[in-house]
C-alpha positions as CSV (number, residue, x, y, z in Angstrom):
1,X,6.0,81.6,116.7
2,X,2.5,83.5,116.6
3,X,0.9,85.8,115.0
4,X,-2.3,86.3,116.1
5,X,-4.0,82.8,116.4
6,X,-1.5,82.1,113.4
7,X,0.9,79.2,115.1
8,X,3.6,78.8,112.8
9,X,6.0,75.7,112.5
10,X,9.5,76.5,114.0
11,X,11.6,78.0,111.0
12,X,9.2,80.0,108.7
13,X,9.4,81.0,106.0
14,X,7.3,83.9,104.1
15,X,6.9,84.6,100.7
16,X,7.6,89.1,100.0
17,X,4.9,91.0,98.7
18,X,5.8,92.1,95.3
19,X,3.9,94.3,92.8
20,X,3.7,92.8,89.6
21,X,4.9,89.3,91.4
22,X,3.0,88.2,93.8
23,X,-0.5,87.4,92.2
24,X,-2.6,84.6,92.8
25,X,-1.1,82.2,90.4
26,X,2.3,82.8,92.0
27,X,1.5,82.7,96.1
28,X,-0.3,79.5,95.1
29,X,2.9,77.8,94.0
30,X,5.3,79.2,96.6
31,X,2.7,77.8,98.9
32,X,2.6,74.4,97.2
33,X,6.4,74.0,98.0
34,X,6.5,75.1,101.4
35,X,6.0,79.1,101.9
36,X,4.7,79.1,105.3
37,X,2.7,82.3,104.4
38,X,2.3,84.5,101.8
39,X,1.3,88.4,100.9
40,X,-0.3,90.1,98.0
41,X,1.1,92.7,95.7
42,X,1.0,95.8,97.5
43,X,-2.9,97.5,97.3
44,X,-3.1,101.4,97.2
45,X,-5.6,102.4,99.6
46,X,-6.7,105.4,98.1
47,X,-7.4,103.3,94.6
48,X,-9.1,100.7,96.7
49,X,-12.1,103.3,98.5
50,X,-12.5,104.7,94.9
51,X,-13.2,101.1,93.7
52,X,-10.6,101.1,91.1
53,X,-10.9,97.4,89.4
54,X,-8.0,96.0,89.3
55,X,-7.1,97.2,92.5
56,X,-10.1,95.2,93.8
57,X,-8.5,92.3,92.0
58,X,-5.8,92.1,94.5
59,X,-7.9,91.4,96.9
60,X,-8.7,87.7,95.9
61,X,-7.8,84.8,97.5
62,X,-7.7,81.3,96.9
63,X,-8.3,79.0,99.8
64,X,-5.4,76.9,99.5
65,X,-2.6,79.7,99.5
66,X,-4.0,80.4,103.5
67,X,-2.3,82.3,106.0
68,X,-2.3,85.0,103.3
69,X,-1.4,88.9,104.3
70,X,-3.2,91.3,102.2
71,X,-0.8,94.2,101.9
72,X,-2.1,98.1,101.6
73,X,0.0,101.7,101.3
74,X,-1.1,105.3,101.6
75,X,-0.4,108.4,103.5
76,X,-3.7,109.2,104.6
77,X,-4.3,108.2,108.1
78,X,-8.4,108.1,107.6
79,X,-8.1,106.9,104.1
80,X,-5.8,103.5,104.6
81,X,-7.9,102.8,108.0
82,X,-11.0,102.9,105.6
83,X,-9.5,100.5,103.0
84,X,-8.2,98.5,105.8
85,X,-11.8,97.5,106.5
86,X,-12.3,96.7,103.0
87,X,-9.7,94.2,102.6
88,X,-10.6,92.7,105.9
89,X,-14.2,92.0,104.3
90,X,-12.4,89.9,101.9
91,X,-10.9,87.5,105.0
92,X,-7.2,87.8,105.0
93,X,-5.6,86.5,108.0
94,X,-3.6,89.4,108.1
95,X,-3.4,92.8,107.1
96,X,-0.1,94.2,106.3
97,X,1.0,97.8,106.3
98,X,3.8,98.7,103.5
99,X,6.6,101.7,105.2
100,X,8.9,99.9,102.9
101,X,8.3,100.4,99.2
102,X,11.1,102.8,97.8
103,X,10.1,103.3,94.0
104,X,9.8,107.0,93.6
105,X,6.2,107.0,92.7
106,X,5.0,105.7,96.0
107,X,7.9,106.8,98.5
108,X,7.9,110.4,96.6
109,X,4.3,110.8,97.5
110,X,5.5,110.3,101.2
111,X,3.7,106.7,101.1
112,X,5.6,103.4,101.7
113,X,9.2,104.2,102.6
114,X,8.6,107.9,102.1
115,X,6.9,107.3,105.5
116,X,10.5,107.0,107.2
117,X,11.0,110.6,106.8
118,X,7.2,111.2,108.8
119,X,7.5,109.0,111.3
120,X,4.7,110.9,113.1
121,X,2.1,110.0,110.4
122,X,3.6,106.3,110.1
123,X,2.8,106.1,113.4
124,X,-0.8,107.9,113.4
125,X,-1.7,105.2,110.1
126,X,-0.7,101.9,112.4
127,X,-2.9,103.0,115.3
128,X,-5.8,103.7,112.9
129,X,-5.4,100.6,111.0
130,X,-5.4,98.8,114.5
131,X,-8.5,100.3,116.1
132,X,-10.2,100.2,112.4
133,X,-9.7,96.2,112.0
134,X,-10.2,92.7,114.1
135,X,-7.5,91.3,112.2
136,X,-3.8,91.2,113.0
137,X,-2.3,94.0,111.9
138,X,1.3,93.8,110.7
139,X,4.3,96.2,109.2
140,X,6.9,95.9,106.6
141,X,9.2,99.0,106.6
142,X,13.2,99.3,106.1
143,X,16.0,100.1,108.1
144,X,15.5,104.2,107.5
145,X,15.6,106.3,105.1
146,X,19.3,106.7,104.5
147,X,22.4,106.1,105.9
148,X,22.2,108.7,108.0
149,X,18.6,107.9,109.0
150,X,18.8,104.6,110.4
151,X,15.8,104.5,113.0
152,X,14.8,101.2,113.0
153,X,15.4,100.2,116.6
154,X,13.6,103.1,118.0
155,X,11.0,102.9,115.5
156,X,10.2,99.0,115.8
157,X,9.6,100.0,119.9
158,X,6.9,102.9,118.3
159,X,5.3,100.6,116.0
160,X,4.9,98.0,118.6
161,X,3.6,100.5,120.9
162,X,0.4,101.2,118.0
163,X,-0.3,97.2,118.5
164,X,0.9,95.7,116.0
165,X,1.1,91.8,115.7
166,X,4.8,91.8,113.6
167,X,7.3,93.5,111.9
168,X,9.3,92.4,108.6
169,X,12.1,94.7,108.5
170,X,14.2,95.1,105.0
171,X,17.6,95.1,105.9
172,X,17.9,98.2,103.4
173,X,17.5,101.6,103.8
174,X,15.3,103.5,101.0
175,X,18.6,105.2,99.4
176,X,19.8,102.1,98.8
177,X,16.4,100.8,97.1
178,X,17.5,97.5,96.3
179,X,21.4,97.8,95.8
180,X,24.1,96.7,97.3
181,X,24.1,94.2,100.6
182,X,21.0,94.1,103.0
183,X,22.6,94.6,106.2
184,X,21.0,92.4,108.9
185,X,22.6,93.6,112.1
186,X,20.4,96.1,112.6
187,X,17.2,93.1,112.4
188,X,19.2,91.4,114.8
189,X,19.2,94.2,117.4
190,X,16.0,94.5,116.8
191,X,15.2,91.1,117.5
192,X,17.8,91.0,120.6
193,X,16.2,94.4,122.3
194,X,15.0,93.5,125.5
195,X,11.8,95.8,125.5
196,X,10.6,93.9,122.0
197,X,8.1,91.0,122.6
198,X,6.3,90.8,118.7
199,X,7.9,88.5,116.1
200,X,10.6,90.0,114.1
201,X,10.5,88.8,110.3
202,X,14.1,89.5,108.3
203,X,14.2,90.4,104.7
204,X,16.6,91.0,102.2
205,X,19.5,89.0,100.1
206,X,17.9,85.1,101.1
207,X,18.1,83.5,98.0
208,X,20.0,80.3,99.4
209,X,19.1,77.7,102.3
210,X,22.4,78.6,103.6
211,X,21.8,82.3,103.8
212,X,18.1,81.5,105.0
213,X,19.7,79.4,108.0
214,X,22.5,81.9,109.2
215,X,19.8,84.4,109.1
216,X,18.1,82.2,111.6
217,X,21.2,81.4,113.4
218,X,23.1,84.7,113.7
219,X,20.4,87.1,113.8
220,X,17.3,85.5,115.8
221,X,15.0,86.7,113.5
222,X,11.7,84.9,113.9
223,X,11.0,83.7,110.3
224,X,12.8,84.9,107.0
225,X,10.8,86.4,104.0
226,X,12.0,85.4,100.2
227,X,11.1,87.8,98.0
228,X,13.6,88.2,94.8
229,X,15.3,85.0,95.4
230,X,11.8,82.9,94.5
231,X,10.6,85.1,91.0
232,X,11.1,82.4,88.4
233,X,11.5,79.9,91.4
234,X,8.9,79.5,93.5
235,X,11.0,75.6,94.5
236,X,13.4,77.7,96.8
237,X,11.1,77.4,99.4
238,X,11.5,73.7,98.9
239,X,14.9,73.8,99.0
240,X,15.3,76.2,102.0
241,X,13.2,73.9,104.5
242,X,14.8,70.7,103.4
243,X,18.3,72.8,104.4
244,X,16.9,73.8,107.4
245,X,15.4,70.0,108.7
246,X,18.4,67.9,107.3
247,X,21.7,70.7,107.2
248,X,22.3,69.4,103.6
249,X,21.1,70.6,99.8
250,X,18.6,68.5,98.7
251,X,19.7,67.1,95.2
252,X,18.5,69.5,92.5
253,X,15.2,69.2,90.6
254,X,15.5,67.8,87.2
255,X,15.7,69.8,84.4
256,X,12.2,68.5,83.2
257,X,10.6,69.0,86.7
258,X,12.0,72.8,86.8
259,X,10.4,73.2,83.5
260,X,7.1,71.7,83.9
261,X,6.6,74.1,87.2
262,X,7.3,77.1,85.0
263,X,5.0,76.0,82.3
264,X,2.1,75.5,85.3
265,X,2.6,78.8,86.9
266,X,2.1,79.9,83.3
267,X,-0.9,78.3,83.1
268,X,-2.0,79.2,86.4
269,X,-1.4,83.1,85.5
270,X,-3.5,82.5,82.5
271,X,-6.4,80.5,84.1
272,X,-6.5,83.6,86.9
273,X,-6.1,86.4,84.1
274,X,-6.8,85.7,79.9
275,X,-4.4,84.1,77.7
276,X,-2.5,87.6,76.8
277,X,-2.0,89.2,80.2
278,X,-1.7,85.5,81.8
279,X,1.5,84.8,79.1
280,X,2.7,88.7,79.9
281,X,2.3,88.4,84.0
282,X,4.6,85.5,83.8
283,X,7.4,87.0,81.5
284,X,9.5,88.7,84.5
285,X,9.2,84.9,86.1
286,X,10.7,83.8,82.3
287,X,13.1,85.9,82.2
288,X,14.8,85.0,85.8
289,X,14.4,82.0,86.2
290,X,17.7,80.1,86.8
291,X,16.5,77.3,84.6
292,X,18.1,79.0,81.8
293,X,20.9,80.0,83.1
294,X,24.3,78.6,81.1
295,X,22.2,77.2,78.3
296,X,25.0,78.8,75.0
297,X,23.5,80.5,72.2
298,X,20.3,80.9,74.3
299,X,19.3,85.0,73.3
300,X,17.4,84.7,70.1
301,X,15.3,82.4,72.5
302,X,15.1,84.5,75.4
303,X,13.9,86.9,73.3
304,X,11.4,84.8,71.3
305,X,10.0,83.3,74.7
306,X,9.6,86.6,75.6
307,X,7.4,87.8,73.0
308,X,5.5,85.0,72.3
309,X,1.6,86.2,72.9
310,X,-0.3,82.7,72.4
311,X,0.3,79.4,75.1
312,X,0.9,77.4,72.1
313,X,3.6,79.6,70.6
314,X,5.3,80.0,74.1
315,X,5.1,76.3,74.9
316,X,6.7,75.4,71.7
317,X,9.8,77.4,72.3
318,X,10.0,76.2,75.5
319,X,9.5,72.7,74.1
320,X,12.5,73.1,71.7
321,X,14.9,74.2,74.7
322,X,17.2,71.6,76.0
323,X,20.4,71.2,78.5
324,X,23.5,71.2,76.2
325,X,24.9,67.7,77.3
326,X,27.7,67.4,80.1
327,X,31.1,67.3,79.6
């Protein structure tokens, strides 16, 4: 699979852009065990031509996190076309369009998924973004905007028609933001339509190797994107491809190992950030990780964890926890 010059290894697997998730720190260890290619947090293009800081922020890359996607949103057709060129200055391979965010403060402002009511202006920001840039240009949206709404087959033929290298489709419709089951028989008509020759990506509800593979198998799709499934786990993409090569679960990673790969992306948050916004980046990682899952008695230090503001405070409670032992 291509995208672009981008030749990917049969089976990929993509790590979701995610505000708040996908930083630096984070992409880098997702790539270390095995994401095939990964996207920023979502950039606001209107923020980015007003040269708002931290938006600028999002734009960094390290080299070893490469093929990285730099995602952008707006609703101005002139305006994301412009920051389009911006983040291409800071060498992406690809730049991604967001039709897919559903929070109210993007999709209400008829950016992201609020898009999927417009599909005229959707369609007016891809071609601009395409004739703007050199790089492959790329689109994340969802299946529509509600039940009743669900263009996606249509629309992927549109989108394709503007030039664009991909589409990741969310097997979710904005309603449904991100509740109850992503429904992937709409992906795999897309993929299976005759008149579609782009990669389609699948997205939504992977958070085992055995979902990831019947994804593959049943649908068609092209490669799967992780995105929930891998915040406080970034080894999922370890244990997907060893799924995928072998058709077994590898043996879980020790307790100790699991541990020491939170504590680095910890420490990789705070290298990239300070100490206190470092130590507070990586708290929605804490909280979900499934390392800590089952351990009884374990809220007073959730909590602590949680609030701790210094490495050597945090690192100390998490020093102190241990597996209760087996039956």
């Amino acid at each position: 699979m291509k995208i672009g010059n981008i030749e990917f290894n049969p089976y990929p697997l993509f790590l979701a852009p995610m505000e708040d998730v996908t930083d630096p720190a984070f992409r880098l260890m997702c790539k270390q065990f095995g994401a095939d290619m990964v996207y920023t947090e979502f950039v606001s293009a209107d923020a980015l031509i007003r040269n708002v800081k931290r938006t600028e922020q999002k734009l960094s890359i390290y080299d070893e996190e490469r093929p990285v996607a730099i995602q952008i949103y707006g609703r101005d057709a002139e305006a994301v076309a412009e920051a389009a060129k911006i983040a291409e200055a800071a060498k992406p391979e690809i730049i991604d369009l967001n039709f897919g965010c559903p929070v109210k403060k993007v999709a209400g402002k008829g950016a992201g998924a609020g898009l999927l009511r417009d599909i005229p202006r959707m369609l007016e920001i891809t071609k601009a973004v395409v004739d703007a840039v050199k790089l492959p240009v790329t689109v994340k949206t969802r299946l529509g905007w509600d039940d009743d709404n669900k263009v996606i087959v249509d629309l992927a033929e549109k989108l394709q028609d503007c030039g664009i290298a991909a589409l990741t489709i969310h097997g979710r419709t904005r309603a449904q933001m991100y509740k109850g089951d992503a429904d992937w028989t709409l992906i795999g008509e897309v993929k299976n339509n005759p008149r579609m020759h782009i990669p389609i990506i699948g997205n939504g509800d992977v958070t085992t190797p055995e979902r990831a593979k019947e994804c593959f198998d049943k649908y068609g799709v092209d490669a799967v994107m992780i995105g929930r499934g891998s915040i406080g786990k970034p080894w999922i993409f370890k244990e997907v491809k060893h799924y995928l090569q072998t058709g077994e679960n590898m043996d879980p990673l020790p307790f100790e190992e699991q541990m020491r790969i939170i504590k680095q992306h910890v420490l990789n948050s705070v290298e990239w950030l300070d100490e206190r916004r470092g130590i507070i980046h990586s708290r929605r990682h804490l909280a979900a990780t499934p390392l800590f899952k089952g351990i009884p008695n374990f809220r007073d230090t959730r909590i602590a964890m949680l609030r701790a503001e210094k490495l050597d405070d945090l690192f100390s409670i998490m020093d102190g926890i241990t597996l209760p032992p087996a039956p």
